[in-house]
C-alpha positions as CSV (number, residue, x, y, z in Angstrom):
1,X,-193.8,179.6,88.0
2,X,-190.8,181.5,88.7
3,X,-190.7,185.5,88.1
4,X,-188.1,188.5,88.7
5,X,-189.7,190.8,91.0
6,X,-188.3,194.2,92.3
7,X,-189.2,195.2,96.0
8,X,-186.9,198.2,95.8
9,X,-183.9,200.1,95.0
10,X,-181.0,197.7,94.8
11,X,-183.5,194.7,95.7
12,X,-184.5,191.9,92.8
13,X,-185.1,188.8,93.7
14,X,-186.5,185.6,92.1
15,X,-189.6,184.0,93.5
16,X,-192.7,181.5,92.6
17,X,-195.4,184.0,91.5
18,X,-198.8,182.6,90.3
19,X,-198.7,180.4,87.2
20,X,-199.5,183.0,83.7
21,X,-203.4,181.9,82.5
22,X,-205.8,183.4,80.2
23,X,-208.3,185.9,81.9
24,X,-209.5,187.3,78.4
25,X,-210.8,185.6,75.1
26,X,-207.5,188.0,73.7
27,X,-205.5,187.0,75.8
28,X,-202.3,184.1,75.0
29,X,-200.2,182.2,77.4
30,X,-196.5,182.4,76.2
31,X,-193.4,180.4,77.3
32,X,-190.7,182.2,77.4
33,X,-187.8,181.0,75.9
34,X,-185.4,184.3,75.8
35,X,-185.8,187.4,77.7
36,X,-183.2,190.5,78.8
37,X,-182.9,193.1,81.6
38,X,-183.9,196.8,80.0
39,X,-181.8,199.9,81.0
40,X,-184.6,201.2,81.5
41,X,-185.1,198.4,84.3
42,X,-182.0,200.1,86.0
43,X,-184.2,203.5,86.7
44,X,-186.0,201.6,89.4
45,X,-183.1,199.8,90.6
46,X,-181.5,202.7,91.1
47,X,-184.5,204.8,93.1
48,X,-187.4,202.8,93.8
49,X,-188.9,203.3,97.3
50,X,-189.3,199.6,99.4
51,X,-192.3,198.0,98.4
52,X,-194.1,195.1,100.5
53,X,-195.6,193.2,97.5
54,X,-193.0,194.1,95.1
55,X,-193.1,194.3,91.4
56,X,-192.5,191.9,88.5
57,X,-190.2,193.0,86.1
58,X,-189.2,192.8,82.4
59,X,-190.9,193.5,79.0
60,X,-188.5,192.2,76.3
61,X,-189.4,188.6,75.7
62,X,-189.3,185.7,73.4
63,X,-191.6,182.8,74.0
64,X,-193.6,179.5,72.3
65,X,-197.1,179.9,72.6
66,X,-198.8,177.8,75.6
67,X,-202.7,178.8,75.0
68,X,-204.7,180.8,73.4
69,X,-208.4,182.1,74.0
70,X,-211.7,182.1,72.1
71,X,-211.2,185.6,70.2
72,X,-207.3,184.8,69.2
73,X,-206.7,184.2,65.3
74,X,-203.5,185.2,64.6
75,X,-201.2,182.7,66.9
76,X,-201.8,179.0,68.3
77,X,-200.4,177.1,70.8
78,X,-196.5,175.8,69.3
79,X,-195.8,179.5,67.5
80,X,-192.2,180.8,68.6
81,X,-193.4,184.6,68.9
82,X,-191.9,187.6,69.9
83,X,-193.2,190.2,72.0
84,X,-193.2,194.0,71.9
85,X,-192.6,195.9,74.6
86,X,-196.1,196.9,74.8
87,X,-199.1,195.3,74.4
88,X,-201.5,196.8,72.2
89,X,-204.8,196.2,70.1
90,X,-203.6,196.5,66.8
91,X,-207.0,198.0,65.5
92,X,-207.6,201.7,67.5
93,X,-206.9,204.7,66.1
94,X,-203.3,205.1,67.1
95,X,-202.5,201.8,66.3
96,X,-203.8,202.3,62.7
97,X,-201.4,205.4,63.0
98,X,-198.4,203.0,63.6
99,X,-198.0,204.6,67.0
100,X,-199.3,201.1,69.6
101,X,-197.8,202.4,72.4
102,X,-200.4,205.1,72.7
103,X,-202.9,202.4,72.0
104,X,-206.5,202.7,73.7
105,X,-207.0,199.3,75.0
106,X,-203.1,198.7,75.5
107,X,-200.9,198.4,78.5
108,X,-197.4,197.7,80.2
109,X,-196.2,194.6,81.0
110,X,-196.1,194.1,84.7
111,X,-198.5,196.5,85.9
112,X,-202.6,196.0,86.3
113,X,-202.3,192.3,86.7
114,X,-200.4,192.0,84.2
115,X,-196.9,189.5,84.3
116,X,-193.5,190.8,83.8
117,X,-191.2,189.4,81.1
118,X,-188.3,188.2,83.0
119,X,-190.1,185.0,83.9
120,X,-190.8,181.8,82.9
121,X,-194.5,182.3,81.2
122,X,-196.5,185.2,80.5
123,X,-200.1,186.1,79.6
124,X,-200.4,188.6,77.0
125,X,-203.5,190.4,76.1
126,X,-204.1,191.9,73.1
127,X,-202.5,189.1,71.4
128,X,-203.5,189.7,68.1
129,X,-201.8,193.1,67.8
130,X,-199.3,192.0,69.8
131,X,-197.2,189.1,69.0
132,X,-195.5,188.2,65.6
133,X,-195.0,184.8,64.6
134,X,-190.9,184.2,63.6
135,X,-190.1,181.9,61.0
136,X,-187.1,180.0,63.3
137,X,-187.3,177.4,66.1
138,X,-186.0,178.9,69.7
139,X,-182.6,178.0,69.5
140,X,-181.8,179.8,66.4
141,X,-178.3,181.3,66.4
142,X,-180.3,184.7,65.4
143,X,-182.1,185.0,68.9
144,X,-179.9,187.7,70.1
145,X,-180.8,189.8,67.3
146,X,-184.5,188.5,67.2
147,X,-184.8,189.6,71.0
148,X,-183.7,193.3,70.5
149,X,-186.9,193.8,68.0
150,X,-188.6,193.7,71.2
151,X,-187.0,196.7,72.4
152,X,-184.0,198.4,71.7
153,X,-183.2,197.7,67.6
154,X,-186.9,199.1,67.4
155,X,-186.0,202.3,70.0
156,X,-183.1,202.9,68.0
157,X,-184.8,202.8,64.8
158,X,-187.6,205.4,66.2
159,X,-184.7,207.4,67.0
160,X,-183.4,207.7,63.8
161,X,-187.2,208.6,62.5
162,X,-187.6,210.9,64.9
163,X,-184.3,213.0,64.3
164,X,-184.9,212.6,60.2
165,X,-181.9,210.7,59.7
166,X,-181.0,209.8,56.0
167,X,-178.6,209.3,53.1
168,X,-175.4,211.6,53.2
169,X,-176.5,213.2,57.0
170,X,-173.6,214.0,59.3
171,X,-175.8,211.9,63.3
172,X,-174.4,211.9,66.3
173,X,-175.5,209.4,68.7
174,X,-175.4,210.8,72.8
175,X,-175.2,207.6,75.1
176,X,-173.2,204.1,74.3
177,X,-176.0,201.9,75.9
178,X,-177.4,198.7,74.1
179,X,-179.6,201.6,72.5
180,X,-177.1,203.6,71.2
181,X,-175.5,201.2,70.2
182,X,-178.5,200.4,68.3
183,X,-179.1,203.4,67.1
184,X,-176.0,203.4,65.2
185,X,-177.2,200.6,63.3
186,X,-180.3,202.1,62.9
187,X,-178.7,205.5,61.3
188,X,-176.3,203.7,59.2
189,X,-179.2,201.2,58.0
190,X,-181.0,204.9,56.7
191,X,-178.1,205.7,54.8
192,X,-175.6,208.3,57.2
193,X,-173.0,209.2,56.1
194,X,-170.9,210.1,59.2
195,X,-172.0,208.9,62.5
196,X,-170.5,209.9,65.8
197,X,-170.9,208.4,68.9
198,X,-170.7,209.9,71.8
199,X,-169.3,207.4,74.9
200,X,-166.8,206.9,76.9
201,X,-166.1,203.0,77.4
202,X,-163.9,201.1,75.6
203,X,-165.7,198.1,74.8
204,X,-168.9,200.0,73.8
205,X,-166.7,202.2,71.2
206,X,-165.1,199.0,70.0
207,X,-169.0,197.5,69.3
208,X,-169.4,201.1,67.8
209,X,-167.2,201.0,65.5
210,X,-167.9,198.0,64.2
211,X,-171.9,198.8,63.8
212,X,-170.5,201.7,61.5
213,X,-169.5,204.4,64.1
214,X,-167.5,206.9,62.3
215,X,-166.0,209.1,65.0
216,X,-165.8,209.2,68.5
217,X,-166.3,211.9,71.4
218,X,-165.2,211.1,74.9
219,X,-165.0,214.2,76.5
220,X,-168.3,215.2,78.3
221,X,-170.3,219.1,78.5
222,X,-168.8,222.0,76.3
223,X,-165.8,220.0,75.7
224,X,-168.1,217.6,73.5
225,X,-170.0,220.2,71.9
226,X,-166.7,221.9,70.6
227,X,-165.5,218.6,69.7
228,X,-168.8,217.8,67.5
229,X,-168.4,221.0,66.0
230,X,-165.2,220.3,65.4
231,X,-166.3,217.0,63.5
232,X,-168.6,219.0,61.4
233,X,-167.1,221.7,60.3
234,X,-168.6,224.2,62.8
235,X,-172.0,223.5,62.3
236,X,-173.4,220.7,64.2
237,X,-174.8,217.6,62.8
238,X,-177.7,216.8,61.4
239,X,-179.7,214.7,63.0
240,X,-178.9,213.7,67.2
241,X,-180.3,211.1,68.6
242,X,-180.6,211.5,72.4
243,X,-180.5,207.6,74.1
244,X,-180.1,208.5,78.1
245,X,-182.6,210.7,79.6
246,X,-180.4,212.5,82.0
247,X,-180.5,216.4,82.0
248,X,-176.6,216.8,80.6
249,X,-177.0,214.6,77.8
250,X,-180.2,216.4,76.6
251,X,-177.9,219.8,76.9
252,X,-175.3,218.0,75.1
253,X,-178.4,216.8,72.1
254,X,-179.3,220.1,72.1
255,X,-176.8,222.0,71.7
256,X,-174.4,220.2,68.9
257,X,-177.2,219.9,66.8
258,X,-177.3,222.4,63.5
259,X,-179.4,224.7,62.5
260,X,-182.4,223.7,61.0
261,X,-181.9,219.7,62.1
262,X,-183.7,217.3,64.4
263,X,-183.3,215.8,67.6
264,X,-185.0,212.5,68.3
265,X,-185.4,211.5,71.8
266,X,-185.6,208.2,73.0
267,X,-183.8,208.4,76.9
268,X,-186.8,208.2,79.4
269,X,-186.4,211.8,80.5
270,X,-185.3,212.5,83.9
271,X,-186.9,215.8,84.2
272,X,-190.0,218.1,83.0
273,X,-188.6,220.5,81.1
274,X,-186.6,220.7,77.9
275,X,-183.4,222.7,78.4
276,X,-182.3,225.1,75.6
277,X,-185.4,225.9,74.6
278,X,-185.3,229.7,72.7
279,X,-181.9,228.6,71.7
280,X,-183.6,225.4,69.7
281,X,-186.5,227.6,69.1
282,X,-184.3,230.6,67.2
283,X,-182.4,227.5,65.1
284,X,-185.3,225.5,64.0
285,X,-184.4,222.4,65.3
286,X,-187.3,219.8,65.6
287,X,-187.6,217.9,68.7
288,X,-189.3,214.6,68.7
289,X,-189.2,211.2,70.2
290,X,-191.1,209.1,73.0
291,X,-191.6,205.4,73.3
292,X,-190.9,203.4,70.3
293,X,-194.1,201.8,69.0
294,X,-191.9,198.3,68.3
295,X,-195.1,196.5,66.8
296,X,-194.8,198.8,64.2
297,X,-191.6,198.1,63.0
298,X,-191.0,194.8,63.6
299,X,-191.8,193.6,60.4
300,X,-189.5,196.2,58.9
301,X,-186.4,195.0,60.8
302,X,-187.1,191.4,60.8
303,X,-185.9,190.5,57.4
304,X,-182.9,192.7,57.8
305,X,-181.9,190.4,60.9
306,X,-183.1,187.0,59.5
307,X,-180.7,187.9,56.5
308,X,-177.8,189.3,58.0
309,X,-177.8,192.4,57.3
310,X,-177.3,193.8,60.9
311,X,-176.3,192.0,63.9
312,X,-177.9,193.8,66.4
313,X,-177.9,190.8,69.0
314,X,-174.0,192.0,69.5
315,X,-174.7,194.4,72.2
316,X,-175.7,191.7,74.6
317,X,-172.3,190.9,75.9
318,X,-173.6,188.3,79.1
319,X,-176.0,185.7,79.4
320,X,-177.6,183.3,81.9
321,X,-180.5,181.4,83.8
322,X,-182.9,183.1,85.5
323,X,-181.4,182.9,88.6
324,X,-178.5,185.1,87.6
325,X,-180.7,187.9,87.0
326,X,-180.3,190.0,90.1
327,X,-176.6,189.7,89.6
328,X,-177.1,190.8,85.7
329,X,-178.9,194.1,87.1
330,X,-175.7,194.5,89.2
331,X,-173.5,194.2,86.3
332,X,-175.9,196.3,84.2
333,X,-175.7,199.0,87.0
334,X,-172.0,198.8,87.7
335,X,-171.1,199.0,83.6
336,X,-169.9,195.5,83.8
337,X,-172.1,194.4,81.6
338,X,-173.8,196.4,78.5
339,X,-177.1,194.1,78.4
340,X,-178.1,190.8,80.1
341,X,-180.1,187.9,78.2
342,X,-181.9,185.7,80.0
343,X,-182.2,181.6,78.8
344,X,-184.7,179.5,79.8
């Protein structure tokens, strides 16, 4: 079968890997049928060291079932499924806790054997607390949406959880990728009342906007930060939702966010430490966030989607085969593109 694989910065390339097949009586075979290029996949294109035997990519995938083994009772061979971004049990501790991606017996896709999602078929273990049977066929108009339950719909809605968003809050979002973008869904779904966004590119803010953005801030450092302020009568908002990871727009989270309010974080940090931290510390603000356990909320989201009640699908703005996808993480990387499907 045909795969993306990554052999370093700058470096994708599609190639014929080894056909997906059951190894474990959990396991399931799934043919994908819609996939898209993470920005978190944009981390190791930007930085990853040359590798000889490269690395498969992707983890947000939409498939039909192929096979399944001995132990699997939850899918069969013909279910349309979609896949978190994590595999996990469904049964440990942590998963009973609603938080699968710190799941004992669970994993990442493309690492330890395991396939990458930007390919034609992949074997999933776990498959019982994994996949989630959707009630369409795989051309439904609704795949767009359907896809970002894998990932970024469900990052955005941790987000929001994470940074206590709720009816009549004053959020601001930091970061106008495909997840902040989702997270402004996400904050307006819980009821805020005013939700800023914090970006600088046109056709994000117009997408914004649309999703419920209330107010915008371009400018970038203190000049934000006084602007926020500005927005909210001095005090900072609510509730900030953090969606890049860098070390400038964590200072920028922390610091327009009021007294006594909550920062979720959702960017993959690019550093150890958390800046600002007697500042936070002498306000009260909580500081949460990680990985979005997905599993956990995709059966929250899904009927908001399958009736139209957000659209989340809208931030992918290009789509193609799977031989466009090295140009996709060009696009992705040169803000050409906000996020890449990928048909099969």
């Amino acid at each position: 079968m045909r795969a993306t694989v990554m052999y370093g910065a700058g470096d994708v390339r599609i190639e014929t890997v080894p056909d997906a097949g059951l190894v474990e009586p959990t396991d399931a075979v799934v043919r994908v049928t819609r996939a898209a290029i993470c920005g978190s996949d944009l981390w190791p294109y930007k930085s990853m060291e040359h590798s000889a035997a490269g690395r498969r990519m992707g983890h947000e995938f939409i498939g039909v079932v192929e096979d399944a083994g001995s132990d699997v009772r939850t899918v069969k061979a013909g279910d349309l499924v979609v896949a978190p971004f994590v595999w996990s049990d469904g049964t440990c501790i942590f998963c009973r806790e609603g938080l699968h991606t710190s799941c004992l017996h669970g994993g990442r896709y493309g690492f330890d054997g395991v396939d990458g999602g930007q390919g034609e078929a992949v074997r999933v273990p776990q498959a019982d607390g994994t996949l989630v049977v959707l009630p369409v066929g795989p051309d439904d108009a609704l795949m767009p949406s359907l896809v970002t339950l894998t990932d970024v719909m469900a990052t955005g809605h941790h987000a929001a959880l994470a940074a206590k968003v709720g009816p009549g809050k004053t959020i601001a979002v930091v970061g106008d990728g495909a997840v902040g973008l989702c997270s402004v869904i996400a904050a307006r779904r819980l009821g805020a009342e005013q939700v800023i966004l914090l970006g600088r590119h046109p056709d994000r803010i117009a997408l914004a906007k649309q999703f419920g953005a209330t107010d915008i801030v371009s400018e970038r450092g203190d000049e934000a930060v006084e602007r926020v302020r500005e927005l909210t009568d001095g005090f900072g908002a609510h509730s900030v939702l953090e969606c890049v990871g860098l070390e400038q727009s964590t200072v920028t989270a922390l610091s327009i966010v009021r007294p006594g309010g909550a920062v979720g974080r959702i960017g993959v940090p690019q550093q150890e430490s958390i800046p600002a931290g007697l500042t936070t510390f002498m306000a009260n603000v909580a500081i949460a966030g990680g990985p979005a356990p997905a599993r956990a909320y995709i059966e929250e989201l899904l009927p908001d989607v399958l009736e139209g009640r957000i659209e989340p699908g809208r931030v992918f703005d290009r789509a193609g085969p799977l031989d466009d996808v090295p140009d996709g993480y060009r696009a992705m990387n040169e803000r050409e593109a906000i996020k890449v499907m990928i048909e099969f």
